[in-house]
N, C-alpha and C positions, 0 to 999 in steps of 0.2 A: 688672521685669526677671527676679526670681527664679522668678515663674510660668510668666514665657515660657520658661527653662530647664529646667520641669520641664515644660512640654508638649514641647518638644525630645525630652528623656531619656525620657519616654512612648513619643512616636512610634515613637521608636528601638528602645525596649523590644518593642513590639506589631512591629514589621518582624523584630527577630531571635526571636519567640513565635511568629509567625506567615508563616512566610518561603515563596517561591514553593515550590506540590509539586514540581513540577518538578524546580527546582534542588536543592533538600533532600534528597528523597524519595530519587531515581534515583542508583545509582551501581554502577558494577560489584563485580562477586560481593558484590552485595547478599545474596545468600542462604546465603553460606558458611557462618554459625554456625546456620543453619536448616536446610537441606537441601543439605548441600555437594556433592554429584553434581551437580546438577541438571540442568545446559548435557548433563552426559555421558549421563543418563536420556533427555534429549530430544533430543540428538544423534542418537542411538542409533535410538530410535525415527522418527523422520523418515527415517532412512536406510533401515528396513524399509519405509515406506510407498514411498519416491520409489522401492524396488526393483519394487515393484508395480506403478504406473504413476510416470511421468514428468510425469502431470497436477497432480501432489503440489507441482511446482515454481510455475508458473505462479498456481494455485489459494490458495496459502497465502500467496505475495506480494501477489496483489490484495486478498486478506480482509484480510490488515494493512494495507493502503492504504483500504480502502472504510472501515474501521472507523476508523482514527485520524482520516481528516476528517469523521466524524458522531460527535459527542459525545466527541471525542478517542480517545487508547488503552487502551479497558477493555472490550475485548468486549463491548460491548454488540450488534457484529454477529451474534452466537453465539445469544443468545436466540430461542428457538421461539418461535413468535405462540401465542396460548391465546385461546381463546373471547374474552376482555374486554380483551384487546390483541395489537393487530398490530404485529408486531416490525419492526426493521430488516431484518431480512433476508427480506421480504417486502413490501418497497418495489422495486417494478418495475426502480430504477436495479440492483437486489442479487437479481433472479432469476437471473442469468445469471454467479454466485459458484459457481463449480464444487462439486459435494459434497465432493471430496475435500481442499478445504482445511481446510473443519470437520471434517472426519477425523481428519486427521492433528493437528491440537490436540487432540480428545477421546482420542486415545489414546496421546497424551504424557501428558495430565493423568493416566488412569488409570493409566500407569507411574508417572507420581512418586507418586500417591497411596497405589500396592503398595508404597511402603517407610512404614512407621509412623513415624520420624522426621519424613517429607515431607507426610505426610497432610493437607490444607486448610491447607497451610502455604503454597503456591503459589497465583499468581492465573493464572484463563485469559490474560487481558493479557499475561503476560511470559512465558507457555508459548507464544502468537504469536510474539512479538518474538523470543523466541531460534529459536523454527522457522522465522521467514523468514531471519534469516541463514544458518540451516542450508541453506535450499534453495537460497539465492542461493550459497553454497560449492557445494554437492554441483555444479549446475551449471557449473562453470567462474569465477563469479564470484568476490571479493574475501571472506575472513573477517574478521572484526572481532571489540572485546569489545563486547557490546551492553551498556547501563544496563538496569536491574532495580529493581523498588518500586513499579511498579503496583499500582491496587488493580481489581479491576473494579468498573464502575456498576450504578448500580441503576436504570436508565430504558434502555427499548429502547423507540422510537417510530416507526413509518416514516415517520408525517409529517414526523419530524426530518431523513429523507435527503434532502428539496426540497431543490433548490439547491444542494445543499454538492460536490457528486460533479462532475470536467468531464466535459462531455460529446464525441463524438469530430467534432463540428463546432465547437469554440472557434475562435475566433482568439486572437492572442495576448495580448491586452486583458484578455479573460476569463481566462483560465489564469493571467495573472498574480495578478488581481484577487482570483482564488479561491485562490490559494495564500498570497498576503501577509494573507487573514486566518489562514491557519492559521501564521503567524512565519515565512516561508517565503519567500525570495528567487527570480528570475529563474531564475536559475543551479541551486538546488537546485530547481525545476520542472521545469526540461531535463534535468537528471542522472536525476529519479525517473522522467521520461516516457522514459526508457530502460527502462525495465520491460519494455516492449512489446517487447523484443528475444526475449521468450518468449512462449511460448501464445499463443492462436486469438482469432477474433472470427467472431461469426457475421454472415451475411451482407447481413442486415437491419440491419447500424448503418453503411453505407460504399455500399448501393448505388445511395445519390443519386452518389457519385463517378462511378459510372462508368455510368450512365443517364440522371440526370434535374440534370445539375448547375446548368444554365444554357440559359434559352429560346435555339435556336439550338446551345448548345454541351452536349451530352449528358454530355460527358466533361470530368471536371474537367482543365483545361492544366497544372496543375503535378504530373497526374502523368505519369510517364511513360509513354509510350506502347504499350510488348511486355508492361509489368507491366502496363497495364491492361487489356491483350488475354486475359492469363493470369486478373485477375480476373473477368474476364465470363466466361471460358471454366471459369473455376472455382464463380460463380455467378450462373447464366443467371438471365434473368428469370425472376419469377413461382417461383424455386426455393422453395423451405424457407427460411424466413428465418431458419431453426435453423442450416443447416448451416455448419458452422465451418470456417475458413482459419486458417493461418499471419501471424502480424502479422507476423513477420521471414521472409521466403522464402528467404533464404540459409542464416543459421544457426540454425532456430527453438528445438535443444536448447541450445542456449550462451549461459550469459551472458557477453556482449562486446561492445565498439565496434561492432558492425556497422548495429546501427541506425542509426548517424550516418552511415555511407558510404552505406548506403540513402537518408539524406533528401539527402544531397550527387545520389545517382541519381532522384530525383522517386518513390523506391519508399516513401516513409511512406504506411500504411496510412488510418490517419484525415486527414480535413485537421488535427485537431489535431495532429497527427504533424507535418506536412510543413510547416504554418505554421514550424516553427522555422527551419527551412531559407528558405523563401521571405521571412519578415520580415528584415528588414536589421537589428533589435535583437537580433535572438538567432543571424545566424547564425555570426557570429565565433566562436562557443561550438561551437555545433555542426562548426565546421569543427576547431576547434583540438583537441576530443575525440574527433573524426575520425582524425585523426591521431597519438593520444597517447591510450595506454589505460590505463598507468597513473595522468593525470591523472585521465581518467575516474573509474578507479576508485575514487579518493579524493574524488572530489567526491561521490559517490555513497554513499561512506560517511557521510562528514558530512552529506548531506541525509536519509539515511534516521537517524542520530541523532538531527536536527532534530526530523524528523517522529515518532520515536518517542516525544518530552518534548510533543508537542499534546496536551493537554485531560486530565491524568495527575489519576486519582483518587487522594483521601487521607483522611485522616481519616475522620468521619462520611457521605463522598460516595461511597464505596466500601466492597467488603468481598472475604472469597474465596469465591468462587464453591464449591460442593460439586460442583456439575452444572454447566458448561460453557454448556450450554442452558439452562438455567433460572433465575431467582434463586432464590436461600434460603428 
């Protein structure tokens, strides 16, 4: 009996030595006695980028979504490919990762790093995570405190992005499927796929919708019909499969509810869009966010908190980055 109490007292010892990074690690103004500005350095600087372009907004949200579900949130999407490895961000799903979101992290980093106190004291990790709430405020959307204690990885792989990213032809089987490995609920899948209420998609990821949807039926039925007159007429066939549209046509600078009145209007862009609406499991959610934006904006909180605690480097599994793009 007395052995089996000391395997007890073991275990127990080894669970509070070794407890989730996650939970441990992350926690607001993590960096206070370290580089107490910080949020205000990177504030700061995001607000100069998003004056320049508005691409800032869009761009710096999807890098912190592309990047947290491949290898979790440690910039490993930031790494340059180099002769003897192809990076993440040179997996075909992460061409089309605007420049201006690794922008605007590399030149937060180099602000916090211009104060000697801050210097490699900051991970690129949580210079993302504070930049995407930045942009989701500058645009109209919700402020938070975000959790801090990233470390970044030390593996950038593109063969690591198979799989992990949806694609804009999901149903809602896969969307779920791919979210609940990342700890990730229903609910906080449809709050993140709100995202799309900003920036563009080019015209080659949606033009089975409105061309080639169904032998007989060219044009996908659950969209609607004058929107998808405007998308043919915005990209005709045989276009440039580059040129880019508005995911949201109504309010594409704002973050806001509108997405969801658009999928109540048959106007979601991808079918992965508009499945929420047309599935009968998810569309109570969409309808209820539809109408309620402050709910909205708190579920949106909480799933992008969710999402910021997947796959958090620690100890020996990470470090701080000196280069942004590089490892050490």
């Amino acid at each position: 009996m007395g052995r089996f109490n000391l395997l007890i007292a073991l275990s127990l010892l080894s669970l509070s030595v070794f407890p989730s990074p996650s939970v441990a690690q992350l926690r607001q103004n993590f960096y206070a006695d370290i580089c107490p500005n910080v949020e205000t350095i990177v504030r700061n600087e995001v607000a100069k980028k998003f004056q320049q372009t508005f691409v800032t907004v869009p761009a710096t949200l999807r890098l912190f979504f592309h990047d947290c579900f491949v290898q979790g949130c440690d910039a490993s999407v930031i790494i340059a490919s180099t002769a003897s490895n192809k990076a993440e961000k040179d997996h075909p799903d992460n061409l089309s990762l605007a420049g201006d979101g690794f922008d605007t992290v590399i030149k937060a980093k180099a602000a916090v790093d211009a104060i000697p106190q801050c210097r490699n004291r900051v991970s690129c990790a949580d210079i993302l995570t504070m930049a995407t709430r930045d942009v989701i405020k500058l645009s109209g959307g919700p402020s938070y405190a975000v959790e801090l204690g990233r470390l970044d990885g030390l593996i950038s792989k593109a063969s690591d992005v198979d799989g992990r990213l949806p694609g804009p032809t999901f149903n809602l089987n896969q969307l779920n499927s791919l979210f609940a490995a990342n700890g990730l609920s229903q609910q906080d899948m449809i709050a993140l796929s709100a995202a799309h209420t900003l920036g563009f998609s080019h015209c080659g990821k949606f033009a089975n919708r409105i061309y080639s949807f169904a032998p007989g039926n060219p044009v996908d039925p659950t969209l609607n019909k004058t929107y998808a007159t405007q998308l043919q007429q915005m990209c005709p066939k045989n276009v440039d499969p580059r040129v880019a549209i508005n995911m949201d046509p109504i309010t594409p600078r704002t973050f806001d509810n509108i997405y969801f009145k658009n999928l109540q209007q048959g106007m979601g862009l991808f079918t992965s869009d508009q499945v929420l609406f047309t599935d009968t499991r998810s569309r109570p959610t969409v309808d209820a966010w539809a109408g309620d934006s402050q709910a909205f904006n708190k579920a949106f909180v909480d799933a992008m908190t969710k999402l910021g605690r997947v796959g958090v480097k620690s100890g020996r599994n990470g470090n701080i980055r000196r280069d942004c793009g590089a490892f050490n």
